[in-house]
C-alpha positions in Angstrom: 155.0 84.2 143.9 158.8 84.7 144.6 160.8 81.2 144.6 163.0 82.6 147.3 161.4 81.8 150.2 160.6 78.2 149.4 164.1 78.2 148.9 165.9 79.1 151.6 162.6 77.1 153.5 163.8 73.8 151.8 167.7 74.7 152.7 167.0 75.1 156.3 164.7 71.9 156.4 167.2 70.0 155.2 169.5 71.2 156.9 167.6 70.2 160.2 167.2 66.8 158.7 171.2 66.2 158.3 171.6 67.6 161.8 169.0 65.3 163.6 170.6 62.4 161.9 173.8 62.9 162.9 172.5 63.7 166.5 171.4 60.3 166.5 174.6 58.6 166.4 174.9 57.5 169.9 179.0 57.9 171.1 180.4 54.5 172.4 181.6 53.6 175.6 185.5 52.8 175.5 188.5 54.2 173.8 189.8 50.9 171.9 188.7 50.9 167.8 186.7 47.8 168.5 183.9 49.3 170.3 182.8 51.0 167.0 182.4 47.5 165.4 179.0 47.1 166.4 178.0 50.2 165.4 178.2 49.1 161.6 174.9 48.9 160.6 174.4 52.5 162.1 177.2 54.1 160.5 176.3 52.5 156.9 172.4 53.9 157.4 173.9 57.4 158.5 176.0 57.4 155.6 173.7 56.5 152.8 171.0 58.8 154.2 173.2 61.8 154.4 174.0 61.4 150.2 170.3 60.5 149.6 169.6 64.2 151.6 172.6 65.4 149.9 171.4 64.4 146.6 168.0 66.1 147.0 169.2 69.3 148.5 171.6 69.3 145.4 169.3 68.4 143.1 166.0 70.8 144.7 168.7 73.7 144.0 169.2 72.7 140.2 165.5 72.4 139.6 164.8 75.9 141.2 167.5 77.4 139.2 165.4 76.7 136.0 162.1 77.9 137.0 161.0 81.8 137.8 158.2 81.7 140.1 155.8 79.2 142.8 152.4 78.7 143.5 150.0 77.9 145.7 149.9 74.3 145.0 154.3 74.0 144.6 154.3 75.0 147.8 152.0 72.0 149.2 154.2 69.6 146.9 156.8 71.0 148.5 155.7 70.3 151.6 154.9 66.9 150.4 158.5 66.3 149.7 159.9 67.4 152.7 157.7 65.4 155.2 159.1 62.2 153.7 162.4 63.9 154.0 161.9 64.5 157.7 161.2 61.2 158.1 165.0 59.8 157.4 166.1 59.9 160.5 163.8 58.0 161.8 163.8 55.2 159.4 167.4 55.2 159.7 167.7 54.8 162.6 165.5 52.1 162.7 167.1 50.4 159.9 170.7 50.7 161.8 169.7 50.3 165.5 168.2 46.5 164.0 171.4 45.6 161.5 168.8 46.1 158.2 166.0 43.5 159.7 163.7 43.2 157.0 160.3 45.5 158.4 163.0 48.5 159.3 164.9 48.0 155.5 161.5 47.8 154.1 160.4 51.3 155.7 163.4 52.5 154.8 162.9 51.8 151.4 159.0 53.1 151.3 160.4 56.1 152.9 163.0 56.4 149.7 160.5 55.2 147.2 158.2 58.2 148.8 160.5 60.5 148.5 161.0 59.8 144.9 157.3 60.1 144.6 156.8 63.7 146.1 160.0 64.9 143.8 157.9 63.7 140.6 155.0 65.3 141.8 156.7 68.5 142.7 158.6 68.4 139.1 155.5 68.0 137.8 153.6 71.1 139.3 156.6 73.1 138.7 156.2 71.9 134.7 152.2 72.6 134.6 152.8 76.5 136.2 155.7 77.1 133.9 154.1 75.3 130.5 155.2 72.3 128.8 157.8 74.5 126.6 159.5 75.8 129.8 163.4 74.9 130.8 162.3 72.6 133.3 159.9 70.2 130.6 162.7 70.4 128.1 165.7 69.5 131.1 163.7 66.0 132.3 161.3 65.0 129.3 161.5 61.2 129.2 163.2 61.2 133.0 164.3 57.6 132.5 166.9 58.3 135.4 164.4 59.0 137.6 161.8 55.8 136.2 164.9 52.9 136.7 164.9 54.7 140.5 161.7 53.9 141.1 162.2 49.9 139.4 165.3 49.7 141.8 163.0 50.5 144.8 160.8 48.2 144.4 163.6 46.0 143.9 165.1 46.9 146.6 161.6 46.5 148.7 160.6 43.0 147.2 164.2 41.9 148.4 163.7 43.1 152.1 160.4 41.8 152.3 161.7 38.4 150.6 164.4 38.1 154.0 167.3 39.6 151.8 167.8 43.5 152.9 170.7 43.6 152.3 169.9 43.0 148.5 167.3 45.7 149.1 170.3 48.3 151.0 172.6 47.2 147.9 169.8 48.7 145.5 169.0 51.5 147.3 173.0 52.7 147.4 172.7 51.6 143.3 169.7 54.7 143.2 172.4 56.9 145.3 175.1 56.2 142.6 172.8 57.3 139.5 172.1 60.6 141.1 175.2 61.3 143.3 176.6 63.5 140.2 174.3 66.8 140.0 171.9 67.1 137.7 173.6 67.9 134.7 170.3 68.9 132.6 169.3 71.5 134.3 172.8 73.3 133.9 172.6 72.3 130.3 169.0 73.8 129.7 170.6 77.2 131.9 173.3 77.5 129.1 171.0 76.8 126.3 168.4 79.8 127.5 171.6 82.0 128.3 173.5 81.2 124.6 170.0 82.4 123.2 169.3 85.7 125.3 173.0 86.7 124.3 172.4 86.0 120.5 
């Protein structure tokens, strides 16, 4: 199958996602600066869930770049990917309305360390339709970007559930940092395939 439509699918998704977050930034009441001050917590959630979907969306568009075709089963991983997605709004929300309490930073961070999940599962289908040689395996083989992600959310997790979110929130914008810079592999394993064609 064509990789178009899941796409412009995962685009628009996304795109929904960003828009529903930012709806949920509740306008103050007041015209002086210091009515925003306890809106803090909210603006820091917003903030850090808008790279994490920025990150993805970047990212998603790298991978696809790399790979010809979808099947059955991508499409479900997909899915996968982008219900966890769909829930950042939410557990922002959450997470901001309560000033990172420890149950909202920790669903925060299962949402994140979900997330992470469905990607590796989806990079992994992707691999097994396209064969262990393909641009994709040869782009992430080792992954240990993605592996330290994964330590740092369960860092980040243990330190919520321990009373210190905001250890866990400081974690969680460390995973941000590694990936805020597109993934450079994939462009790398594009020029690779392209030098060879035109030789």
């Amino acid at each position: 199958m064509e990789k178009n439509r899941l796409e412009a699918f995962s685009d628009g998704v996304m795109a929904v996602i960003i828009t529903i977050m930012v709806l949920e930034l509740k306008v103050p009441h007041g015209q002086d600066l210091s009515v925003l001050a306890p809106l803090w917590s909210t603006w820091i959630s917003y903030v850090l869930s808008f790279i994490y979907v920025g990150i993805y969306w970047n990212n998603h568009h790298h991978m696809l770049q790399v790979v010809r075709s979808v099947n059955g089963g991508i499409l479900w991983t997909n899915l996968h990917l982008l219900f966890w997605l769909s829930l950042l709004p939410f557990t922002t929300g959450w997470m901001g309305e309560n000033h990172f309490a420890r149950w909202p930073t920790m669903l925060y961070g299962f949402d994140l360390l979900a997330c992470a999940v469905a990607w590796y599962l989806l990079q992994t289908c992707l691999i097994e339709h396209h064969g262990a040689d393909s641009l994709l395996a040869r782009a992430v083989r080792g992954d240990a970007k993605l592996k330290l992600s994964v330590v740092l959310y369960f860092g980040g997790l243990g330190a919520a559930g321990l009373g210190w979110p905001t250890v866990g929130i400081l974690l969680f914008a460390i995973v941000a940092l590694f990936w805020i810079v597109p993934d450079r592999r994939m462009e790398r394993a594009l020029a690779e395939a392209q030098s060879k064609r035109q030789q």
